[in-house]
C-alpha positions in Angstrom: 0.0 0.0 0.0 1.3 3.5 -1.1 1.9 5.5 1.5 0.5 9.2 1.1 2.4 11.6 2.8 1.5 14.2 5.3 2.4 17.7 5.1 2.4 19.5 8.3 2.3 22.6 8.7 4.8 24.1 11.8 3.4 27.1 13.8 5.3 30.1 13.0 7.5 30.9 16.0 5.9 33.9 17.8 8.6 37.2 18.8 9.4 37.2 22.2 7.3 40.3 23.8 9.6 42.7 25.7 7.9 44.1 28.8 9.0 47.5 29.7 9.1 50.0 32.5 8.6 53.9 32.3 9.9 55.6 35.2 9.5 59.4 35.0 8.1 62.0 37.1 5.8 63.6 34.4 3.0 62.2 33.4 2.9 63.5 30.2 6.2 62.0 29.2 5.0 58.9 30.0 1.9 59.2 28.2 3.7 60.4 25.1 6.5 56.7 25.1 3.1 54.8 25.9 1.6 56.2 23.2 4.5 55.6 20.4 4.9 51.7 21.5 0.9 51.1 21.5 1.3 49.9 18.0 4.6 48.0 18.6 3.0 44.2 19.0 5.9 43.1 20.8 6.4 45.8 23.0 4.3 45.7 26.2 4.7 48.6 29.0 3.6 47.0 31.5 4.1 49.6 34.3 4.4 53.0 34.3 5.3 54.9 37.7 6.3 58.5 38.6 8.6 57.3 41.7 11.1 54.5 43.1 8.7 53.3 46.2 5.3 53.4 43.0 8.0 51.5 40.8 9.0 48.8 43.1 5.3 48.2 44.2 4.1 48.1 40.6 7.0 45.6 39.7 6.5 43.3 41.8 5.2 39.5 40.6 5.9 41.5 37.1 8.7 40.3 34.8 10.5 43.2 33.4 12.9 43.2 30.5 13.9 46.9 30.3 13.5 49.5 32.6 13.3 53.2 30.9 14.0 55.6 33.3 14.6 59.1 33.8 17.8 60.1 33.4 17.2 63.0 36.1 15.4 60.5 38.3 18.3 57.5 37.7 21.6 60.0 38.7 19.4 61.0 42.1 18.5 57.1 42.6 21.7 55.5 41.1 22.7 53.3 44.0 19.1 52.0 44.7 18.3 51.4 40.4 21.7 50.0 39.3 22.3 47.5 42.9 19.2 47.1 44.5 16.7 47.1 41.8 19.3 44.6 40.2 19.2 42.3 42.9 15.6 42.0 42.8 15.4 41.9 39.3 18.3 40.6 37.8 17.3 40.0 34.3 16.0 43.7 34.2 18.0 46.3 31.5 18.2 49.9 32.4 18.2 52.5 29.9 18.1 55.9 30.7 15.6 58.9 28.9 18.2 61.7 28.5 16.8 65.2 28.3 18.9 67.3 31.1 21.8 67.0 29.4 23.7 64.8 32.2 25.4 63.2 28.8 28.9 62.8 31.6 27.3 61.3 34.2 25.3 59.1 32.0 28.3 58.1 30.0 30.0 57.3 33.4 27.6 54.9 34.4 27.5 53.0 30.8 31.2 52.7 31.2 30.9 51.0 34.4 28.3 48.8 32.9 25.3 49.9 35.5 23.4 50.7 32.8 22.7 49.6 28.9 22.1 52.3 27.4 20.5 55.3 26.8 17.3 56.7 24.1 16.4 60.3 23.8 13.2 61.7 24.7 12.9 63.1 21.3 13.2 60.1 19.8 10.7 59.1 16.8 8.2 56.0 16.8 10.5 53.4 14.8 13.4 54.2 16.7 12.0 54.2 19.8 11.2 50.2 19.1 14.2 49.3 17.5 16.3 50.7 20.5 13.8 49.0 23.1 14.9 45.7 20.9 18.4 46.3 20.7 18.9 46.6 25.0 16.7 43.9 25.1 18.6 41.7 23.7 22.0 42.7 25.2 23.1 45.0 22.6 24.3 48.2 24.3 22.8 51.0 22.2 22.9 55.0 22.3 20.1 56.8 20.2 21.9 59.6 18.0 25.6 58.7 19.9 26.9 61.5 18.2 25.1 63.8 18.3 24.8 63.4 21.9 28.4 62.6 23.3 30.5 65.3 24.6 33.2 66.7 22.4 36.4 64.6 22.6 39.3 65.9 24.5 41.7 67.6 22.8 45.1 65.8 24.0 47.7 68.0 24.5 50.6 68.5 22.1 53.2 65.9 21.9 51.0 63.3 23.4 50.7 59.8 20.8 46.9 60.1 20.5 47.6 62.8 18.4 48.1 60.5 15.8 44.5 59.9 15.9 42.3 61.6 12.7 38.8 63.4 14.6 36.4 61.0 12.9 39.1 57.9 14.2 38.5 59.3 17.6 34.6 59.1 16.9 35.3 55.1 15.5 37.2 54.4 18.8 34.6 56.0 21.4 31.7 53.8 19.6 34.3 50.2 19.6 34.4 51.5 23.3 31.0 51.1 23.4 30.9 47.4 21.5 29.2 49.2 18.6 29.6 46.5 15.4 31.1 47.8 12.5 27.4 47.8 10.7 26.6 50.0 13.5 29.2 52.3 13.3 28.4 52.8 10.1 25.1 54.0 10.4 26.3 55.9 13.0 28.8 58.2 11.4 27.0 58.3 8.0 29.9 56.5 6.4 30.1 53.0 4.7 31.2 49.7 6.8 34.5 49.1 4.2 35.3 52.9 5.8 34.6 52.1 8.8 37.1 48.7 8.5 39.5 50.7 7.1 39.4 53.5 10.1 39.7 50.4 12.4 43.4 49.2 10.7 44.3 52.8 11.0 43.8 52.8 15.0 45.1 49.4 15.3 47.8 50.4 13.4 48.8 53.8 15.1 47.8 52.7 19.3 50.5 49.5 17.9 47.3 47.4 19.4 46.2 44.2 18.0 43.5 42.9 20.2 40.2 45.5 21.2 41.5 45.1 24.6 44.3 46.3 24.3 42.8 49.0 22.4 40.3 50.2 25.5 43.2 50.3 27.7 45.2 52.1 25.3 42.4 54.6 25.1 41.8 54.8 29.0 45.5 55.4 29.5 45.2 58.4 27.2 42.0 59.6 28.1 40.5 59.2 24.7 36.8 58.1 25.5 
């Protein structure tokens, strides 16, 4: 007897839904990020709150992937967000809503890995999601990092990092921040080959080989 074979069909695998937090002491702000993710189907905001005591209340017996939080609100809470908050929820990113223009103390706390990143309040619909994704899913991420890091120090004359071009000094501060080269790219404006290319040139003049030994070379020298 022939046997007729059976075609089954396999469910399509569903995208995971991120569950967010909002933390900001204006309601309207709030309102306004709830608003822009309403449409995003994978994007949940789950709770909203306007202090640390309504967050931690609201949170609890939720699970929370990323935590978007006043940048205002996380410098004057830093301890009890980036330890305490982490204890208790461990699998939680933090990413902070930059407005005030705390772009040092923010960067400070991204260096010491406390938080994942950070999104502007300005920030449009589509990229609101995709940064939301890209935390999520371990990828640090900084909305517009240009246009919203300090100026780089000028080092002063003599010193090796001279050797560095401006827009080199802009590659290295974004490897710093484990930006991929695709990344960089659409950072700067430029093309990924020239973004490869700038990478061989800093390699090249720090006499690093590994990235590494690249960060500490940049540390040392006060480059990011």
């Amino acid at each position: 007897m022939d046997l007729i074979p059976i075609i089954v069909n396999q469910p399509r695998m569903k995208r995971k839904t991120i569950q967010i937090a909002i933390l900001d002491d204006h309601q309207s702000m709030i309102q306004e990020l709830t608003t822009l993710l309403q449409d995003q189907t994978h994007i949940q905001v789950a709770v909203t709150a306007g202090t640390l005591r309504d967050l931690l209340y609201k949170m609890t017996g939720n699970h929370i992937d990323v935590l978007l939080a006043d940048d205002v609100l996380l410098l004057e809470n830093e301890d009890e967000l980036t330890r305490r908050f982490k204890e208790i929820f461990p699998q939680m990113k933090i990413a902070a809503l930059e407005a005030s223009g705390q772009h040092d103390a923010i960067s400070r706390m991204i260096k010491e890995r406390k938080i994942a990143g950070t999104i502007s309040k300005t920030i449009n619909r589509s990229e609101l999601a995709a940064s939301i994704g890209k935390i999520a899913s371990n990828t640090f991420f900084r909305e517009k990092a240009l246009q919203k890091m300090p100026r780089v120090r000028v080092p002063k004359k003599g010193s090796k990092s001279l050797q560095l071009t401006e827009r080199e000094l802009e590659v290295l501060r974004l490897i710093e921040q484990e930006y991929s080269n695709k990344e960089i790219a659409r950072a700067l404006l430029i093309s990924e080959r020239t973004v490869e290319t700038h990478r061989k040139n800093i390699f090249r003049k720090t006499k690093t080989n590994s990235i590494i030994g690249l960060i500490k070379y940049a540390y040392e020298h006060k480059l990011v």
